[in-house]
C-alpha positions as CSV (number, residue, x, y, z in Angstrom):
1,X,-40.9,-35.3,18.9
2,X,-41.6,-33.9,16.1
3,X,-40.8,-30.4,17.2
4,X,-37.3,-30.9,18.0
5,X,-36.5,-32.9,14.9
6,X,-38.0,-29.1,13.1
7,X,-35.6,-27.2,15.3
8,X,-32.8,-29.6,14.5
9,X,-33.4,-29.3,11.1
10,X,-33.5,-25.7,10.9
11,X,-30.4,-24.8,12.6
12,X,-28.1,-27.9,10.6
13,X,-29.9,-26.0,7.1
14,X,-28.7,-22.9,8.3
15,X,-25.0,-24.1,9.1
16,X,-24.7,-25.5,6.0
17,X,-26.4,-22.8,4.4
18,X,-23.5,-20.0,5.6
19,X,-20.9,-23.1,5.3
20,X,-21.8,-23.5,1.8
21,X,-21.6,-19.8,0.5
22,X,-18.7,-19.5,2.0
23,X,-17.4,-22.0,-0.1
24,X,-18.7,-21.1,-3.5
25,X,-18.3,-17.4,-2.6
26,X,-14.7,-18.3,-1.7
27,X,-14.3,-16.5,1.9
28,X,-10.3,-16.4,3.1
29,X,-11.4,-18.4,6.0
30,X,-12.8,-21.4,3.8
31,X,-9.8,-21.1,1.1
32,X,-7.3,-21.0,4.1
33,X,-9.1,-24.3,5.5
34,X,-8.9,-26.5,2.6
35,X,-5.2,-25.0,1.8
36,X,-4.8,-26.3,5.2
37,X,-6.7,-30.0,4.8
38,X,-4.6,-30.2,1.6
39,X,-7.4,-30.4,-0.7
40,X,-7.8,-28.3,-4.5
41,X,-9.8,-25.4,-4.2
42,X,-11.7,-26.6,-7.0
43,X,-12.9,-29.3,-4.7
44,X,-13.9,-26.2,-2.0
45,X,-16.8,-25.2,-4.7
46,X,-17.6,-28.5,-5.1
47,X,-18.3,-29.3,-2.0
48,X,-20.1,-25.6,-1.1
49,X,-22.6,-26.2,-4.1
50,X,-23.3,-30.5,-2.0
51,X,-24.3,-28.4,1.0
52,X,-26.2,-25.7,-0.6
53,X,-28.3,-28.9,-2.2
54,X,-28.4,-30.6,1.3
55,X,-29.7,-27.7,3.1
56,X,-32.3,-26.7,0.3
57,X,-33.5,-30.5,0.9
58,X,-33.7,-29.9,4.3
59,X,-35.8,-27.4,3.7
60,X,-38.1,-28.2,1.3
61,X,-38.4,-31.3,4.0
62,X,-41.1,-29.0,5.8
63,X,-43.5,-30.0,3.6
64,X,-42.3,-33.2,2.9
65,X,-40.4,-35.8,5.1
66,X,-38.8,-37.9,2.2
67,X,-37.0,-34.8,1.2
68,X,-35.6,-34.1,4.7
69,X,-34.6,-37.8,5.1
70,X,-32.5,-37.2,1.4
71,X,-31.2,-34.0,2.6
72,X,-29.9,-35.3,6.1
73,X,-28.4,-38.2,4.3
74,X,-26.3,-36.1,2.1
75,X,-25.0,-33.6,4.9
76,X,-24.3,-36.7,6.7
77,X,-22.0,-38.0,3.8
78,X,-20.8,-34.7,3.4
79,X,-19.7,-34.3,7.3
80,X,-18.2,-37.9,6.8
81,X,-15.9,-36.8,4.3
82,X,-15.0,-33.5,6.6
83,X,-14.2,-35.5,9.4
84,X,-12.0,-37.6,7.2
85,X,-10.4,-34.7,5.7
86,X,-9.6,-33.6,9.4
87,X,-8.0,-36.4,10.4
88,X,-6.0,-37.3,7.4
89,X,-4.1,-34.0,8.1
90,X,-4.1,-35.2,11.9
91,X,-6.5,-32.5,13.6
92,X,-7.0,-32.2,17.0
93,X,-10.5,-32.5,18.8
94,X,-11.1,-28.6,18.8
95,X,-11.1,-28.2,14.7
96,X,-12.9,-31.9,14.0
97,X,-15.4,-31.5,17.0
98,X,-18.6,-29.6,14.7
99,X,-18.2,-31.3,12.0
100,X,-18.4,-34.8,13.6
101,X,-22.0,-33.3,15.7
102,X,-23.5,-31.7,12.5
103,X,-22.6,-34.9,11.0
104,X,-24.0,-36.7,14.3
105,X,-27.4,-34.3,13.9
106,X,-27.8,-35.4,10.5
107,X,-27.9,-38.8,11.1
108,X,-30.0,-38.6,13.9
109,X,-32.7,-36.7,11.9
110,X,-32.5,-39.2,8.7
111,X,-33.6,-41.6,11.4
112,X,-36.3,-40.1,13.2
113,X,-37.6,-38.3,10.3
């Protein structure tokens, strides 16, 4: 089991990884998304730097699995708030659908981890 939970963990650090430079770097795509959630860009950086820190736990929970169970909790929290954000502008299935299965993976690794 423990393989998969290592694979799992990998790819949601490395979403949230290019996720959260995107954010702080402020890529068009990522200001154009929160202009569209209605949210201040200030908040965009904000939330970048959460999943930078959420994926670096991740990682560093190679070596220690108290770190990845932190780490998955605060993507989790983070993909909470997404999914809200998506659905108080009233988002269909095809834009809330990743965020609600990273979230979903997160969850699933604070618990087996």
């Amino acid at each position: 089991m423990d393989i998969w939970i290592w694979i799992l963990q990998g790819l949601l650090a490395a979403m949230f990884v290019m996720g959260g430079l995107g954010k702080v770097s402020g890529a068009k795509a990522q200001k154009d998304t929160f202009d569209h959630l209605r949210l201040p860009q200030w908040f965009r950086w904000i939330t970048g730097l959460v999943e930078l820190a959420g994926s670096a736990l991740l990682i560093g929970g190679y070596w220690n699995t108290d770190i990845t169970i932190a780490g998955a909790l605060v993507i989790g929290v983070t993909a909470i708030g997404g999914t809200a954000a998506h659905l108080r502008v009233k988002d269909g299935f095809k834009q809330t659908f990743m965020i609600v299965l990273l979230g979903i993976i997160a969850f699933l690794i604070a618990g087996l981890s």
